[in-house]
C-alpha positions as CSV (number, residue, x, y, z in Angstrom):
1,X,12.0,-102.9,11.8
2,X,12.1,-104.6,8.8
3,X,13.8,-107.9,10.6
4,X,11.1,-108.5,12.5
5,X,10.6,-109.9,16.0
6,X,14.1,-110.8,16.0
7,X,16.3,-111.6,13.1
8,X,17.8,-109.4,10.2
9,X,14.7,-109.7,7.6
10,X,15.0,-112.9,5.8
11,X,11.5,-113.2,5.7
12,X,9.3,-114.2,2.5
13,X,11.1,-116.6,0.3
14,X,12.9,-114.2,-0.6
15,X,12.5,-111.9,2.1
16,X,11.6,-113.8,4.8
17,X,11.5,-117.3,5.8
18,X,10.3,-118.9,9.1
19,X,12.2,-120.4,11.9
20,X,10.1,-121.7,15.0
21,X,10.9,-123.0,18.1
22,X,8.8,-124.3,20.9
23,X,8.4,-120.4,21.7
24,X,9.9,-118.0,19.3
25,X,9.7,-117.5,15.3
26,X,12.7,-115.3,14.0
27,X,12.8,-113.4,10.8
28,X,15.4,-110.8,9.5
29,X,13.4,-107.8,8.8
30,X,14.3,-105.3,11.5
31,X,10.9,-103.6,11.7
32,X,10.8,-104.8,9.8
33,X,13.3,-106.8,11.6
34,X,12.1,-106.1,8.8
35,X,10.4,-108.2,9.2
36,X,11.8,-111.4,13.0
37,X,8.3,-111.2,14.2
38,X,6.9,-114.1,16.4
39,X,4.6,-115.4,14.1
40,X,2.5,-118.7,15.6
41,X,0.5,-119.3,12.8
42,X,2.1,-119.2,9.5
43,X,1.4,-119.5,6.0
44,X,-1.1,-122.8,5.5
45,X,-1.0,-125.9,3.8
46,X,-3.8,-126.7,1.4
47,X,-4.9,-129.4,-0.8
48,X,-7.2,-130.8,-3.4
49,X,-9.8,-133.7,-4.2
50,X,-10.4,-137.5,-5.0
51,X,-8.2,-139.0,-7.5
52,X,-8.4,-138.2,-10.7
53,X,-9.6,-134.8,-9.8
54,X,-6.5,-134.0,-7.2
55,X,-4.3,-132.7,-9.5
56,X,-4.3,-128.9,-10.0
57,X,-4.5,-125.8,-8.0
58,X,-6.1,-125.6,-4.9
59,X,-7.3,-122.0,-2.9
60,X,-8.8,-121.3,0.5
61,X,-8.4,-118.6,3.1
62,X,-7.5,-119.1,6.6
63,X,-9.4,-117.0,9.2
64,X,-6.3,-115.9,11.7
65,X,-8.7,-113.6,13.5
66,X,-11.8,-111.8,13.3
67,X,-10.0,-108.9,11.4
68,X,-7.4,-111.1,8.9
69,X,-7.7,-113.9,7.4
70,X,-4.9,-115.0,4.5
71,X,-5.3,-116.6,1.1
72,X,-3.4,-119.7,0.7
73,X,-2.9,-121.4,-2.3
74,X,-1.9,-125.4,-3.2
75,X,-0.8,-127.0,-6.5
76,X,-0.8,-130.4,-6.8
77,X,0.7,-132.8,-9.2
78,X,0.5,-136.6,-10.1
79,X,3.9,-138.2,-9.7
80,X,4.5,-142.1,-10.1
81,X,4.8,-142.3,-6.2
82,X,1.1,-140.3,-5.9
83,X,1.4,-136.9,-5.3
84,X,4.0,-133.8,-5.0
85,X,2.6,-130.7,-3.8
86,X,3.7,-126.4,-3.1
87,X,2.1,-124.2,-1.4
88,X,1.4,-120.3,-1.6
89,X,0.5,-117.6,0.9
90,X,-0.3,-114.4,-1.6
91,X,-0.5,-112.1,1.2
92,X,2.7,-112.6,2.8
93,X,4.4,-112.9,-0.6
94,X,5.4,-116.5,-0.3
95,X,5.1,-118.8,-3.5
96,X,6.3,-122.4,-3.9
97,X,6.8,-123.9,-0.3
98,X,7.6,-127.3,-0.5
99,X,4.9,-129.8,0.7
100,X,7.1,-132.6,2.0
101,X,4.1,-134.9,2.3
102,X,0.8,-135.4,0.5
103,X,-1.6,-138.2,1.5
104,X,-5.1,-139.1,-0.3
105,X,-7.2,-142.4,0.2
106,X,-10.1,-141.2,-2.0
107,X,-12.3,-139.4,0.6
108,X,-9.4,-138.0,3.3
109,X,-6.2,-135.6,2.2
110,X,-3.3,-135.1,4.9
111,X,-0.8,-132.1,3.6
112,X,2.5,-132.3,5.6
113,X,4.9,-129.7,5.7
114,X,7.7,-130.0,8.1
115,X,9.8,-127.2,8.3
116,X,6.6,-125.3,9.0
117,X,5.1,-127.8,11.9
118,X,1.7,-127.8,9.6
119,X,-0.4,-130.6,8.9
120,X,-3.7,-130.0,7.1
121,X,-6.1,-132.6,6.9
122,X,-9.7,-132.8,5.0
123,X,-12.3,-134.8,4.3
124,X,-13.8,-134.6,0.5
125,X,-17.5,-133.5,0.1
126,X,-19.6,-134.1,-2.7
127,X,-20.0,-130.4,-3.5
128,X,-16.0,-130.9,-4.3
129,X,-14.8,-129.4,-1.3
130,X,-12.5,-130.0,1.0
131,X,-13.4,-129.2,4.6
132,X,-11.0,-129.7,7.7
133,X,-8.6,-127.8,9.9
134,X,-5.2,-126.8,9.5
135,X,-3.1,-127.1,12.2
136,X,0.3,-125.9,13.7
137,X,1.6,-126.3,16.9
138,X,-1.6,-126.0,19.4
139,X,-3.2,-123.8,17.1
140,X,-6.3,-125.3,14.7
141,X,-8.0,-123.4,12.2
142,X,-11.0,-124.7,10.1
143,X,-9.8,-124.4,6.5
144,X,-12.1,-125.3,3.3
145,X,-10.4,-125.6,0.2
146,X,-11.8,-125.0,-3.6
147,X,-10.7,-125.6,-6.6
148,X,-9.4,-122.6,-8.0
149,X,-10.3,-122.2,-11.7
150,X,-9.0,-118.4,-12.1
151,X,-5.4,-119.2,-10.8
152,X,-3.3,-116.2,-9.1
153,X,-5.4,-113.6,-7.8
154,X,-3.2,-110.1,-8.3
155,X,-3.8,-107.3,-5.9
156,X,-4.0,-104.4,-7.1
157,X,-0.9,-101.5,-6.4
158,X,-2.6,-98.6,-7.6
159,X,0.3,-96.1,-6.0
160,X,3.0,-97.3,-8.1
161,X,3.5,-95.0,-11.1
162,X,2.8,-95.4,-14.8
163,X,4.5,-94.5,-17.8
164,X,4.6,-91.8,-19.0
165,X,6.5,-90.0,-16.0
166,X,7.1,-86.4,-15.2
167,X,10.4,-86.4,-13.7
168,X,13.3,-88.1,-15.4
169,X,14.6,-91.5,-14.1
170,X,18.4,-92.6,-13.7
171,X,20.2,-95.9,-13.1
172,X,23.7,-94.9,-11.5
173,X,26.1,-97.0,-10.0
174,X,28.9,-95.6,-7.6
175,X,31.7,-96.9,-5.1
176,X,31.6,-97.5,-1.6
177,X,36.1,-97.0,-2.1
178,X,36.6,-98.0,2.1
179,X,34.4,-101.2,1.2
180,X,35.6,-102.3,-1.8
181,X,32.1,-102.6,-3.1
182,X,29.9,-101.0,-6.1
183,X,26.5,-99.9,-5.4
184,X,23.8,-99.9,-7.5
185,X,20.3,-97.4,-7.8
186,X,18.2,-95.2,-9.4
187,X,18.4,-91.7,-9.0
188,X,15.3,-89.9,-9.6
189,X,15.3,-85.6,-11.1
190,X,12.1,-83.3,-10.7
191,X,11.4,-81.9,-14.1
192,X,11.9,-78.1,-13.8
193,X,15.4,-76.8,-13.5
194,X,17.6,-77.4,-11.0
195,X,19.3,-77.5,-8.5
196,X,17.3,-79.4,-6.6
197,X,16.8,-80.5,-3.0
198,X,17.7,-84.7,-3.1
199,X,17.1,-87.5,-0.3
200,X,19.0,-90.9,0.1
201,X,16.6,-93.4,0.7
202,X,17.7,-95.8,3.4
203,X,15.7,-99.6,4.0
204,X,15.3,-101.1,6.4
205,X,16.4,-104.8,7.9
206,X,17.2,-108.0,5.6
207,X,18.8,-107.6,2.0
208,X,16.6,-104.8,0.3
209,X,16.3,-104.2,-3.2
210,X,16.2,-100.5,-4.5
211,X,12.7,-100.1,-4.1
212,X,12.5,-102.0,-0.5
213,X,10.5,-104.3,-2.2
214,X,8.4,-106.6,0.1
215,X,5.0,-108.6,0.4
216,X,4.5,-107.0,-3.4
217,X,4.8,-103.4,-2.2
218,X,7.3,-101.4,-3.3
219,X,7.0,-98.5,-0.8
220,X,10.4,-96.5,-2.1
221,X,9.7,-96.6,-6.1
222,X,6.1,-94.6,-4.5
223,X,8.0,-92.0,-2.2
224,X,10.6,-91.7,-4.9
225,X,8.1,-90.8,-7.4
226,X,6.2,-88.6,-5.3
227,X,8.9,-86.4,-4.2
228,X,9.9,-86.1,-7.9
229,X,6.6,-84.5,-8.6
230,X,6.8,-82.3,-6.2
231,X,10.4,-80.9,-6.7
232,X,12.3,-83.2,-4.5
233,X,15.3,-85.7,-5.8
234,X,15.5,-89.1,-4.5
235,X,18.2,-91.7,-4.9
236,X,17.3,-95.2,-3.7
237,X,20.0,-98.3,-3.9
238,X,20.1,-101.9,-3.9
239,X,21.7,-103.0,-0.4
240,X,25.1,-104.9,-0.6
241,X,25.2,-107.9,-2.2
242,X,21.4,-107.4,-3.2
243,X,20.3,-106.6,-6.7
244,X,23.3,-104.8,-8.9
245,X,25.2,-104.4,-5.9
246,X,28.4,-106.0,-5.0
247,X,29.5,-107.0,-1.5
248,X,28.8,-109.7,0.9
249,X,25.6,-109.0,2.9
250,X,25.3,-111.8,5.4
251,X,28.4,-110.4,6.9
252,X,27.5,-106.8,7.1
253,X,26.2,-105.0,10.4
254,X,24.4,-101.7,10.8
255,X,27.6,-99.7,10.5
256,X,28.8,-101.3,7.4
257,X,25.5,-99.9,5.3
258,X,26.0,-96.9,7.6
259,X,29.6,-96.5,5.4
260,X,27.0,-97.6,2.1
261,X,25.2,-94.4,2.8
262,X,27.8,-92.3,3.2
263,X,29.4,-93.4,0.0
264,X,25.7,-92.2,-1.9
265,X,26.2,-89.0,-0.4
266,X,29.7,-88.5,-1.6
267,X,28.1,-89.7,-5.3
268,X,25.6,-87.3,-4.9
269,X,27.8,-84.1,-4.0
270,X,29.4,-84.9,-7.2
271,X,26.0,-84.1,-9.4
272,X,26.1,-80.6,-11.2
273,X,21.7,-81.2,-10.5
274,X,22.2,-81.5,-7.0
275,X,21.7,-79.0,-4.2
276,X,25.2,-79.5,-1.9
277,X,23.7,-77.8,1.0
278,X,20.4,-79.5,0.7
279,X,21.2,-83.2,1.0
280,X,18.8,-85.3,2.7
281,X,18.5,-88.9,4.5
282,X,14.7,-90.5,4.8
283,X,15.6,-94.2,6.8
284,X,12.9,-96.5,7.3
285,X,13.3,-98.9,10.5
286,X,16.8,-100.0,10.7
287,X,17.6,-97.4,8.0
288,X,16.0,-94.9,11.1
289,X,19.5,-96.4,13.4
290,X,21.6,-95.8,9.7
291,X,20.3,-92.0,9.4
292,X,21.5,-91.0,12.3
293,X,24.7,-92.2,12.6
294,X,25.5,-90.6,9.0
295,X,24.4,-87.6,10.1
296,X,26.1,-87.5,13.5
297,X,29.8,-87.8,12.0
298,X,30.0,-86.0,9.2
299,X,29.3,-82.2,7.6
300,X,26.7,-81.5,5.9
301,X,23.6,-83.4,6.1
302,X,21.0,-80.8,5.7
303,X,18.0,-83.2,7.8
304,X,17.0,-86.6,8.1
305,X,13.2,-88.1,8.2
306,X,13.0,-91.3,10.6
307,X,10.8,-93.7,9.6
308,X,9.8,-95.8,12.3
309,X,13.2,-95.8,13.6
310,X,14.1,-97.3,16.6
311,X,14.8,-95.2,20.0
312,X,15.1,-98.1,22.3
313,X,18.1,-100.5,22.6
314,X,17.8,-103.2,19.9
315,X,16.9,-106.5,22.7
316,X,14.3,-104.2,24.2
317,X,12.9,-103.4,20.5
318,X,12.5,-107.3,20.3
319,X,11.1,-108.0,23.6
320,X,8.3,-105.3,22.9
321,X,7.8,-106.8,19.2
322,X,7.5,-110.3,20.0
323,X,4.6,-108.8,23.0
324,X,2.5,-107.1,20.6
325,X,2.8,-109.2,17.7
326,X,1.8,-112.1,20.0
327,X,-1.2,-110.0,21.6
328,X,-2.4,-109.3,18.6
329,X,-2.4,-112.9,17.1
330,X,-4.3,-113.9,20.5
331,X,-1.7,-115.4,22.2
332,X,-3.0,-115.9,25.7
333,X,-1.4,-114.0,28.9
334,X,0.4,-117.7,29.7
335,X,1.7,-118.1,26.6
336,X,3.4,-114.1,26.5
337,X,4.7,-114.6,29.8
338,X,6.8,-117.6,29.0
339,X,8.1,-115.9,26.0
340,X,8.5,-112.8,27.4
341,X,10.8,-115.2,29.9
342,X,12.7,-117.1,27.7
343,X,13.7,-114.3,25.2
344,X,14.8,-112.1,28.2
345,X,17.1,-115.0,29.6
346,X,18.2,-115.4,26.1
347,X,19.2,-112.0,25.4
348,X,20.9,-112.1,29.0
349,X,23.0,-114.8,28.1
350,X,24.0,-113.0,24.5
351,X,24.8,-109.8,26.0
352,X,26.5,-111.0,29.1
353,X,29.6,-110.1,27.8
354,X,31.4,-113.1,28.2
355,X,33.9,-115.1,25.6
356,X,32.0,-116.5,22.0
357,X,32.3,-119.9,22.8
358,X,30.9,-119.8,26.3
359,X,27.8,-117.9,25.6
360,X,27.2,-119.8,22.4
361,X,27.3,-123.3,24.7
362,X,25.4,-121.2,27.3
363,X,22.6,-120.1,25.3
364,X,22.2,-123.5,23.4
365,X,22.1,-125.7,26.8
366,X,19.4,-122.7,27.7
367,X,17.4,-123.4,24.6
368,X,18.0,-127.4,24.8
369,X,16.3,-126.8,28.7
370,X,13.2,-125.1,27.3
371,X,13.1,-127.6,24.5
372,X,12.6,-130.1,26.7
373,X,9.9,-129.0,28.6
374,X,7.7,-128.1,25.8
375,X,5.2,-130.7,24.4
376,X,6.1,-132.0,21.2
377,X,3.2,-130.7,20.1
378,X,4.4,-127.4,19.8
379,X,7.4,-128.2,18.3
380,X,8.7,-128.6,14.7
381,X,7.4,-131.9,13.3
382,X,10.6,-134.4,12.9
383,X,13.3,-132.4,14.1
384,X,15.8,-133.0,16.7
385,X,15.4,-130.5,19.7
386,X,19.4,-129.9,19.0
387,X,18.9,-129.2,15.2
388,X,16.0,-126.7,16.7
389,X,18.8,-125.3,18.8
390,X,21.3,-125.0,16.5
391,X,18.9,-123.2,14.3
392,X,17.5,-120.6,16.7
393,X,21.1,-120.3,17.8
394,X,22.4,-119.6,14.5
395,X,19.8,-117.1,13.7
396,X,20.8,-114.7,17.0
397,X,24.3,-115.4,16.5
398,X,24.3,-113.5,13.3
399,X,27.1,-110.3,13.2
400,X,23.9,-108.2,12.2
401,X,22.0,-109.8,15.5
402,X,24.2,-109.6,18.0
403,X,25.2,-106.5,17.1
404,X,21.8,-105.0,16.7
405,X,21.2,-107.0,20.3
406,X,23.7,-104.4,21.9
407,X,22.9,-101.4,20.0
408,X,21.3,-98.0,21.9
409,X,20.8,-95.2,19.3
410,X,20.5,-92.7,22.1
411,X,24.1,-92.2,22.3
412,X,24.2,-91.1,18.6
413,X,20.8,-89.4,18.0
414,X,22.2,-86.8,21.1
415,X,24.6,-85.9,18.2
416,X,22.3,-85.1,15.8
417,X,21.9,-81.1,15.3
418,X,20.0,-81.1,12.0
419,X,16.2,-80.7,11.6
420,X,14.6,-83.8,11.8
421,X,11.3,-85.5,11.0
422,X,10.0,-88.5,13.1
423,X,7.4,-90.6,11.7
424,X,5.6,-93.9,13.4
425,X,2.7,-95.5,13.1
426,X,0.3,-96.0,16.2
427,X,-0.2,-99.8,15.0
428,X,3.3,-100.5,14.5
429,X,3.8,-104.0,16.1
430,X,7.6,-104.2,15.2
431,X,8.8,-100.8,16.6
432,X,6.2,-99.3,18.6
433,X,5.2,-95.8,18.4
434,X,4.7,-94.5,21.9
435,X,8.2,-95.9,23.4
436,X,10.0,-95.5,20.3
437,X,9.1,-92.1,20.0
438,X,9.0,-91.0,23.1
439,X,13.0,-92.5,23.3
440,X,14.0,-90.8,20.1
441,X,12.1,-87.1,21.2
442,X,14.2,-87.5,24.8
443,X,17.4,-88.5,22.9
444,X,17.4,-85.6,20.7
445,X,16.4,-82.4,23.4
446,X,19.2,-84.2,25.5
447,X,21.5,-83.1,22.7
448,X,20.0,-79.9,22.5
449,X,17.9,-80.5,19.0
450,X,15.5,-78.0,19.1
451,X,14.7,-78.5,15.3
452,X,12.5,-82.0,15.7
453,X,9.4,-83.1,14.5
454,X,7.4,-85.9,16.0
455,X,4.3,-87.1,14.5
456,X,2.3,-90.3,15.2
457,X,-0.3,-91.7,12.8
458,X,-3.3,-93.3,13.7
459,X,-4.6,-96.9,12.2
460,X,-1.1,-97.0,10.6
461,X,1.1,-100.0,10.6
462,X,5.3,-100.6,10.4
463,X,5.1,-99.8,6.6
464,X,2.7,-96.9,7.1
465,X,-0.5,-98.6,5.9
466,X,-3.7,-98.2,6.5
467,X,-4.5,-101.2,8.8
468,X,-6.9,-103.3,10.9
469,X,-4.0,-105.1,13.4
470,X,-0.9,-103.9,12.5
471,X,0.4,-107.5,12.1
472,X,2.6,-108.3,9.4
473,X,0.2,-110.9,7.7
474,X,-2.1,-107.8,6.8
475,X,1.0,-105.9,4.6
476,X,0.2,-107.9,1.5
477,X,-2.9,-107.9,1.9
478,X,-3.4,-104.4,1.9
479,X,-3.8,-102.7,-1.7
480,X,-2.3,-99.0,0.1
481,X,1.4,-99.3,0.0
482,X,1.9,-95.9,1.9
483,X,-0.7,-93.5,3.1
484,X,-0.7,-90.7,1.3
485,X,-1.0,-88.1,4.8
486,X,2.1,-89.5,5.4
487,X,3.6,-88.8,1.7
488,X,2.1,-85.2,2.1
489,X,3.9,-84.8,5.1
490,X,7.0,-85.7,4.1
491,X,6.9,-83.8,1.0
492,X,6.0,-80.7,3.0
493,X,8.3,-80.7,5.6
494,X,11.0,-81.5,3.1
495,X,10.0,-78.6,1.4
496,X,9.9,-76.1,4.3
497,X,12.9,-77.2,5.7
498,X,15.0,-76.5,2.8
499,X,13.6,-73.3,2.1
């Protein structure tokens, strides 16, 4: 979802940020878990030129595969000690990593940067190049480097709207009462008269702005305004603790924001412009777990749309994610295996049941044994194989994780007797489409649903892109924020459902 391969979506700088091990990355993005997705080759590290002409900024583009490659970006500064450096990755919507070290003798740059296990180093040509390979872990990747005289390249969003709108726009705030907490949104009203037909957006993993903003897309501001303009309302909130919302979100689990939505709903019964009997949820990866559960325990909840939602127990989610992702950043059949091997035994040990403090030790002597067996190579550059530990630990340790860990939706979505729409891409890497789908569909006509559509989109990735891989690297990238057959759709069956 949108934490992907296995952590709550912290992933960009804002979003999401990187923790490796010898085998696993996490990031907190369900799905963007999310965006926790095993990512082997990150961002990059670039550099510059000879002296006097290595200050400045600094582009390239490192060829992942055959089918993505990712503009990176360095600037680089004089400092009395030599040189200070940051690095940025555009496409993956990361700006001003810290380069922790920057070495130049005139004809030979070396670009450290720690946390990242990345050290690029290149060798000055006299066209003013540099040409050498970055390098993380096991992984090396020829990288040149040019002097980038244009600065920022923007890609281009052309889905978001433009003033002047046809629909009116509204920024409402409301109480969560149980939670102690304000929430924060807009609320968005077709133009013709009312009552109308409204849908509570719902994001997915890692703390989400209104518009589920992430790797410059902003994928609920373009449903929102779609729907408008074709007679639907939409309200779409800051998370918790995220934007103009109060509350603590590091804290919060999937049932907490479950209580978040339920407050929205409440709000929007009290709106003379609303439709009562037609109120809506649309949840996008972990807001496809939040949907449900809303919808299960409380009257009336007309239908709910499921966008790549999990079906499948949250470890088994993660075990599958961190697979494909893996495959598809050409991770050899070795390399899968052993962390297919150690994530399982890891999730074995956090599940097992037992007392906090025994499978915290448990699990960290575990990842202190793999540790030790892998080259130092592949591990971060500098740190401590217990500071590794501790960090990994830490990260599935979470009151999100470990609850997510545990989590089966099956149970719930048997209790959900409203229509509903089910939507996932066939090149979803973080909740995959054929057993999600097929776990949601069986879940659903074991509760009796009759009322359910399934649909599965071709060439579409976890944000409902038009894509080459699927892999997260590829979301910024990508000027599409959300195809428009699925918008259609959406609209559509909204529409008919309501009727």
């Amino acid at each position: 979802m949108n934490r992907p391969s296995s952590v709550r979506q912290r992933l960009y700088q804002h979003r999401f940020n990187h923790r490796f091990t010898n085998v696993m990355t996490c990031f907190r993005s369900l799905a963007g878990f999310e965006r926790q997705w095993l990512v082997m080759i990150l961002l990059l590290a670039c550099l510059p030129l000879s002296a006097q002409q290595l200050a400045g900024k600094w582009k390239g583009k490192l060829a992942v595969n055959q089918a993505l490659s990712l503009r990176v970006g360095l600037t680089v500064s004089q400092v009395d000690s030599g040189y200070a450096a940051t690095m940025d990755s555009p496409d993956q919507g990361a700006y001003g990593i810290p380069v922790d070290a920057v070495h130049f003798d005139g004809s030979v740059l070396k670009v450290t940067i720690n946390k990242l296990s990345v050290i690029y180093e290149g060798t000055f040509t006299k066209d003013g190049e540099l040409t050498g390979l970055f390098k993380q872990g096991s992984t090396q990747i020829p990288l040149v480097l040019t002097r980038d005289t244009a600065g920022e390249v923007n890609v281009s969003r052309p889905q978001e709207p433009k003033e002047p709108l046809p629909y009116k726009v509204e920024d409402v705030t409301f109480p969560n009462r149980e939670a102690g907490i304000t929430l924060a949104g807009t609320l968005t009203l077709p133009s013709e008269k009312g009552p109308y037909p409204v849908v509570v957006l719902i994001s997915g993993s890692g703390p989400q702005n209104r518009n589920e903003e992430l790797f410059g897309h902003k994928p609920f501001l373009v449903i929102s305004d779609f729907l408008a303009r074709n007679g639907i309302a939409a309200l779409r909130v800051d998370d918790r603790g995220t934007g103009s919302s109060t509350g603590d979100f590091s804290t919060a689990t999937t049932q907490d924001f479950a209580g978040d939505v339920n407050a929205a709903v409440n709000y929007l019964k009290g709106r003379k412009e609303i439709n009562r009997k037609h109120i809506g949820l649309a949840g996008h990866s972990e807001g496809g777990l939040i949907a449900p559960m809303v919808a299960s325990t409380r009257k009336g909840i007309d239908f709910i749309v499921l966008l790549a939602g999990p079906g499948l127990p949250g470890h088994n989610i993660l075990l599958i994610q961190q697979q494909l992702i893996g495959k598809a950043m050409n991770m050899t059949d070795e390399q899968l295996e052993k962390t297919l091997a150690t994530n399982t035994t890891l999730f074995d040990i956090l599940l097992s049941g037992k007392e906090e403090t025994s499978i915290k030790a448990q699990a960290k002597a575990f990842l202190m044994e793999e540790l030790a067996k892998t080259p130092i190579s592949q591990k971060p550059a500098g740190k401590p194989d217990e500071v590794t530990a501790e960090e990994v630990l830490k990260a599935y340790t979470t009151p999100w994780m470990l609850n997510f860990l545990k989590y089966d939706p099956a149970p719930v979505l048997k209790k959900v007797h409203c229509p509903v729409l089910v939507l996932n891409g066939s090149k979803d890497l973080q909740v995959s489409a054929v057993e999600n789908l097929t776990a949601i569909k069986r879940a659903l006509q074991d509760g009796g649903n009759d009322r359910v559509t399934i649909r599965e989109y071709p060439n579409l990735n976890h944000l409902f892109q038009t894509c080459k891989t699927g892999l997260p690297a590829e979301y910024g990238i990508i000027q599409e924020t959300i195809s428009p057959q699925v918008l259609n759709d959406i609209s559509n069956w909204i529409r008919m459902t309501v009727k």
